[in-house]
N, C-alpha and C positions, 0 to 999 in steps of 0.2 A: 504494500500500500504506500510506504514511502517512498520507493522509487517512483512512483505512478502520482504522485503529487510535484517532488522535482522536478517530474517532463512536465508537468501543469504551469508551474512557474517559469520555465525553461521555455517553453513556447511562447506566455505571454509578453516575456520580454524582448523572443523573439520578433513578436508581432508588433510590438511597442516600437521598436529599432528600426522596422521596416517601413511602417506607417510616418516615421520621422522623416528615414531619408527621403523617403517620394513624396514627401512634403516641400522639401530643401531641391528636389529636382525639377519638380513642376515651375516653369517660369507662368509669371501672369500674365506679362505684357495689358497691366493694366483692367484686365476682367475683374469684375467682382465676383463673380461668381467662383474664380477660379482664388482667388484673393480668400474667399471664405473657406474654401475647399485646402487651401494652405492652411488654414487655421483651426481646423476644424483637426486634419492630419497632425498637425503640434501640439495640440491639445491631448488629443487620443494618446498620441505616443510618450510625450513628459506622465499625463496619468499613468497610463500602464506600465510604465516602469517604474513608477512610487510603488502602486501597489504591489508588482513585482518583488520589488527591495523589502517591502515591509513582511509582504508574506512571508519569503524567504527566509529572514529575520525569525521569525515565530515559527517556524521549522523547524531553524537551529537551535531555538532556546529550548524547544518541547524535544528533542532529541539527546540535550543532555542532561 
């Protein structure tokens, strides 16, 4: 079960990291729409790896 919780936190931060860079790739050239879709992707991804970090955290505490 532990192991199978790792990859849980292990993917989100993956997904987190992912959703950052193609946020940082996407140029706007001035869209808003594409403007909010940047921000929306920066958002998602800074959260998900808070929570990533924290989970993880509480992992390692319940583990020792």
């Amino acid at each position: 079960m532990k192991n199978i919780q790792q990859q849980n936190v292990g993917m989100l931060f993956a997904g987190s990291f992912l959703a950052l860079t193609a946020s940082r790739i996407i140029e706007s050239n001035g869209s808003n729409l594409i403007d909010f879709s940047q921000g929306l992707l920066t958002g998602i991804g800074i959260a998900g790896m808070v929570v990533s970090l924290l989970v993880y955290g509480r992992y390692q505490k319940q583990s020792r």
